[in-house]
C-alpha positions in Angstrom: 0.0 0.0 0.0 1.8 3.7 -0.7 1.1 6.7 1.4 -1.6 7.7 -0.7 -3.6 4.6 -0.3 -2.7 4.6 3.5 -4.0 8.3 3.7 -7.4 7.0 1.9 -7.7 4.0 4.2 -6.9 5.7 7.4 -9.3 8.5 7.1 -11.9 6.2 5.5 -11.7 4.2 9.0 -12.2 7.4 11.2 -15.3 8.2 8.6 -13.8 11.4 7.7 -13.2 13.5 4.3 -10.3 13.6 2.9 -8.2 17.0 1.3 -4.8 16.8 0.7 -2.8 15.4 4.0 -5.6 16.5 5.9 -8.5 13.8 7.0 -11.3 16.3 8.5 -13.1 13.7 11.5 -16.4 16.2 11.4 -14.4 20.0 12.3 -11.3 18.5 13.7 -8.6 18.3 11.1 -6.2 15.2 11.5 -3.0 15.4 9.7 -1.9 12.9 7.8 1.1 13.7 6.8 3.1 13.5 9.6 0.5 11.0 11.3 1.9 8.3 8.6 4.8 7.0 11.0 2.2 6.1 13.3 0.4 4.0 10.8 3.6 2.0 9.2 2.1 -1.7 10.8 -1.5 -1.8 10.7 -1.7 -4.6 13.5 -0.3 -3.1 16.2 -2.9 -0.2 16.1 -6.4 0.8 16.1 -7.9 4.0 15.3 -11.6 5.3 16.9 -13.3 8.6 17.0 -14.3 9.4 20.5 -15.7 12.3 21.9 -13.0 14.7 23.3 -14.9 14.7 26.7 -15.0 11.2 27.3 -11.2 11.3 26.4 -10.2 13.8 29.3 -12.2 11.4 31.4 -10.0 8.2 30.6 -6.6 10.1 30.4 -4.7 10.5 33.6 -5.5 14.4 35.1 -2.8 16.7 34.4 -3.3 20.5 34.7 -3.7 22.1 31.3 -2.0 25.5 29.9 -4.7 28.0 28.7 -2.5 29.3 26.0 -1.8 25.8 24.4 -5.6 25.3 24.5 -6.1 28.8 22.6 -3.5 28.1 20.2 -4.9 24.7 19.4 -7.9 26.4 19.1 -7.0 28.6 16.8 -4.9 26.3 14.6 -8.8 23.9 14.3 -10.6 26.8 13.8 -8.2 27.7 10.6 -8.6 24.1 9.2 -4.8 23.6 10.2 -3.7 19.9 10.7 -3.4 18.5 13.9 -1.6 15.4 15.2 -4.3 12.6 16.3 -4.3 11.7 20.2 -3.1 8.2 21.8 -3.8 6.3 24.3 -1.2 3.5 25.0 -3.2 0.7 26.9 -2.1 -2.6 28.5 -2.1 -5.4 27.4 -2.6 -7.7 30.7 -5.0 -5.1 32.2 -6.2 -2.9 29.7 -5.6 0.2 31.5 -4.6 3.0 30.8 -0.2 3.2 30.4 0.1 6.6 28.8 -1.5 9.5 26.7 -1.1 12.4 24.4 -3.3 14.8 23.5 -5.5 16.3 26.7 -4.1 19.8 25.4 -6.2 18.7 22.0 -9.3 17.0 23.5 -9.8 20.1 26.0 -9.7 22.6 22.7 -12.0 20.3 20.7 -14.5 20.1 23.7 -14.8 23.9 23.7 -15.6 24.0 20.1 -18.4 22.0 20.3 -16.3 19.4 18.3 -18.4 15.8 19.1 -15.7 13.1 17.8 -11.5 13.4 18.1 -9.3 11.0 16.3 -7.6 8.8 18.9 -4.8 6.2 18.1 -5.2 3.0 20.8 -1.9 0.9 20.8 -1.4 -2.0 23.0 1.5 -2.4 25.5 2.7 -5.6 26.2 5.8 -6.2 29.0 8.7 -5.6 26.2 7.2 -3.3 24.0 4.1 -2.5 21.7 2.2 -6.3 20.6 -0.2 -6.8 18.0 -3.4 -4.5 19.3 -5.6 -8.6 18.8 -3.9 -9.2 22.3 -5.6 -6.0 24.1 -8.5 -8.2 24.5 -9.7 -5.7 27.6 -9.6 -2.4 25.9 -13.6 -2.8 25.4 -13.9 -1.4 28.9 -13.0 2.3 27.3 -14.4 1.9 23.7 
């Protein structure tokens, strides 16, 4: 599959539209192009649109930087690409191991943005496994 196809496929499974290297997931606008690194091995991934409120529920509390959140804002409300969130999950417990993107969810939320594209991978005790072995991740999507 080239990066073309991958772009197609990827935004096709998040039900988005595609423009160029961005994949627009309702008003938030996911960027494909440097997203791709993330998508090199289809099993070891899965990608779901959640809504950003119900993301800054799961992810561990952290405190949040106004000005981040107004830039982010700002870059959504210009149609500018912007990277997808993760959540890193394990694969014996199918918590919660790490997260990016609070800064992203809290900025969609406030927009009235209903669905954020998040990135689930699945941690196993030497690394990232094949995301089949997070059998308990249904507990979060």
């Amino acid at each position: 599959m080239d990066k073309e196809e991958l772009k197609d496929k990827i935004c096709s499974e998040l039900g988005g539209t595609r423009k160029g290297n961005v994949c627009f997931v309702g008003k938030f606008p996911l960027d494909l192009s440097s997203s791709l690194f993330y998508f090199k091995a289809p099993e070891y991934y899965k990608v779901v649109s959640i809504n950003p409120e119900k993301f800054l529920k799961i992810a561990p509390q952290i405190e949040l930087d106004r000005l981040t959140i107004q830039g982010i804002k700002k870059s959504i409300r210009n149609k500018r690409p912007i990277e997808p969130l993760f959540f890193d999950i394990s694969e014996e417990t199918g918590k919660i191991l790490g997260h990016e993107g609070r800064h992203r969810a809290k900025a969609s939320l406030e927009l009235g943005i209903d669905k954020v594209p998040v990135i689930l991978y699945c941690r196993g005790k030497y690394g990232f496994v094949p995301f089949e072995r997070c059998s308990k991740v249904s507990m979060f999507f």
